[in-house]
Wavefront OBJ file of the C-alpha trace (Angstrom):
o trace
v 210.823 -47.778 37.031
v 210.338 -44.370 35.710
v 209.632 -43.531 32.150
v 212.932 -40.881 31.869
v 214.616 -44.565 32.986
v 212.951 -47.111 30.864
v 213.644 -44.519 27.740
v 216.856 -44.570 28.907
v 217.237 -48.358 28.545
v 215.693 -48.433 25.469
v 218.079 -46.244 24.033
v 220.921 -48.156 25.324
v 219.532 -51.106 23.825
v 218.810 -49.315 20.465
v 222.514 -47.842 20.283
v 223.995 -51.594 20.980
v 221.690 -52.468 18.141
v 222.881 -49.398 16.045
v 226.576 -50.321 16.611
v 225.945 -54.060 16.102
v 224.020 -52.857 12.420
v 227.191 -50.450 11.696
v 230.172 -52.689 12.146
v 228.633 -55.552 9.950
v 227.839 -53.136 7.530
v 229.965 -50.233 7.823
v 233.019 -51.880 8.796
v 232.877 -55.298 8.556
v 233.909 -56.357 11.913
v 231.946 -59.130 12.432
v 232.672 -59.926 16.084
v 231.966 -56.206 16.937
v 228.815 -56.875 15.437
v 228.195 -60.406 17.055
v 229.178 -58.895 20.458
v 227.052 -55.788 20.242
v 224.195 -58.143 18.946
v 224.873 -60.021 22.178
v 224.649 -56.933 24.495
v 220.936 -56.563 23.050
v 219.916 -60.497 23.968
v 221.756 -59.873 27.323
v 219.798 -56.866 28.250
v 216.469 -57.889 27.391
v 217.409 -61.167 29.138
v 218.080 -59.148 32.505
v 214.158 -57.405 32.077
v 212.604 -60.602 31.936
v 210.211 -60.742 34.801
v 211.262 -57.166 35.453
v 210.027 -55.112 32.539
v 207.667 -56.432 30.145
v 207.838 -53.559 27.839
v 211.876 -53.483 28.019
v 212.226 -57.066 28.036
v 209.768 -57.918 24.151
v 211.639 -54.220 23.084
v 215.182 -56.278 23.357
v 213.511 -59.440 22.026
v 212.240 -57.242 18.922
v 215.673 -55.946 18.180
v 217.087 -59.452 18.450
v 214.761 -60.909 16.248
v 214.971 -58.195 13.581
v 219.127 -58.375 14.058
v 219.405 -62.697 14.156
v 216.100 -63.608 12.605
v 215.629 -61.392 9.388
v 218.606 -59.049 8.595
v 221.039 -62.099 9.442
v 219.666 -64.010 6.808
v 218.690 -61.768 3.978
v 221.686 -61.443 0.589
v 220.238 -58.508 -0.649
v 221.996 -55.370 1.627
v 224.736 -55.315 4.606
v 223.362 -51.969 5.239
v 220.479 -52.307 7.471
v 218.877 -48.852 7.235
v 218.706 -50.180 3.414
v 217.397 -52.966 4.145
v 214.527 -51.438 6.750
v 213.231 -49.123 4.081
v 212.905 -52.287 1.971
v 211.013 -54.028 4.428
v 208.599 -50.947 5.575
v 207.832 -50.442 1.610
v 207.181 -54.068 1.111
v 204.653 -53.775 3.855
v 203.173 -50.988 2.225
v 203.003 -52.183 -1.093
v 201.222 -55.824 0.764
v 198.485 -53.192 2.163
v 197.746 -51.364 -0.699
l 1 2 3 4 5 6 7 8 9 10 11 12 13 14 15 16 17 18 19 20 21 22 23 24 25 26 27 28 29 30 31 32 33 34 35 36 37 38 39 40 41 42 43 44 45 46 47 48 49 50 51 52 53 54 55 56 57 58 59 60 61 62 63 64 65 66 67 68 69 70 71 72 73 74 75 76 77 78 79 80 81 82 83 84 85 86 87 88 89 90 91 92 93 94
């Protein structure tokens, strides 16, 4: 696979992510979000064995979509809720 197509994936993968982040907390449409969520898992799934670097990019997104914004109160916004994260990281290294 080329590079011009692998960046190509991964920004299909980052817009279904995008979408998925917007409807649950621009919207509130919470099967939008569930569905484009869904598209992410599906599309890393289809890399695996394929792409190494596209498949653990889709599992990355999944995990930071299911396994920490999912389950955080503090923000439906996830850009919000990113910043929070990176400057908790920062303030851990300092």
């Amino acid at each position: 696979m080329t590079p011009d197509v692998r960046n190509q994936k991964k920004t299909n993968m980052r817009l279904r992510f995008q979408q998925a982040c917007e409807a649950w907390g621009g919207t509130g449409d919470y099967e939008l979000a569930a569905y484009r969520a869904s598209q992410v898992s599906d599309m890393a799934a289809s890399y695996m064995g394929i792409d190494s670097d596209l498949y653990w990019y889709g599992i990355r997104l999944s995990i930071a979509w299911g396994g920490e914004f999912m389950l955080q109160d503090d923000t439906r916004d996830f850009n919000t809720w990113a910043v929070g994260q990176a400057c908790n990281a920062l303030r851990a290294a300092a």
